[in-house]
C-alpha positions as CSV (number, residue, x, y, z in Angstrom):
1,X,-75.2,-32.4,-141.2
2,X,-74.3,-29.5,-139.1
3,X,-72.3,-29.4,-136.1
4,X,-73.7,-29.0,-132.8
5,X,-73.2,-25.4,-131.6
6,X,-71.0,-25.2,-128.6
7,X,-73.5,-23.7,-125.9
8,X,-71.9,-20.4,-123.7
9,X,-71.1,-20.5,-120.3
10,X,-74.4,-18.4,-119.6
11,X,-76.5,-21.0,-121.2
12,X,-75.0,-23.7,-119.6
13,X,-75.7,-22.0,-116.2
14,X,-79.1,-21.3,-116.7
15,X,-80.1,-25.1,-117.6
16,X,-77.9,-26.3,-115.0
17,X,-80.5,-23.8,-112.8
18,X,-83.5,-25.2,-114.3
19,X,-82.5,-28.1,-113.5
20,X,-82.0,-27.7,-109.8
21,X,-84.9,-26.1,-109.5
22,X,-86.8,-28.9,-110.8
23,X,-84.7,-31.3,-108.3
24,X,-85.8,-31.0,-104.5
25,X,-83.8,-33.6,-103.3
26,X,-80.7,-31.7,-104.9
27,X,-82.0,-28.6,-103.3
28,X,-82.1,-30.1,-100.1
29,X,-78.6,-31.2,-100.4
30,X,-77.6,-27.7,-100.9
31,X,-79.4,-26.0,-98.1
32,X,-78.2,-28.7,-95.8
33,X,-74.6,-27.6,-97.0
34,X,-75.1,-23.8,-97.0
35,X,-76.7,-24.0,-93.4
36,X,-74.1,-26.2,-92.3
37,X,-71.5,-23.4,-93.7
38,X,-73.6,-21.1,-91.7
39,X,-73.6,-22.9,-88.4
40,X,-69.6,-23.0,-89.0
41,X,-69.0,-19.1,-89.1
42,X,-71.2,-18.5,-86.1
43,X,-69.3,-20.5,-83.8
């Protein structure tokens, strides 16, 4: 049997991505987050 191959940090980011993108309700989350961060600065 062969060891699992350790993934690189690059790989790891771009299935986390995937992910995501396949999530709405997690992209929602994040939007509401990023718009709040927004709304913050402004003020």
């Amino acid at each position: 049997m062969r060891k699992p191959r350790k993934r690189s940090f690059e790989e790891l980011v771009a299935e986390n991505k995937l992910q995501l993108l396949r999530d709405q309700e997690a992209l929602d989350k994040i939007e509401a987050k990023l718009e709040e961060k927004r709304l913050g600065k402004a003020e």
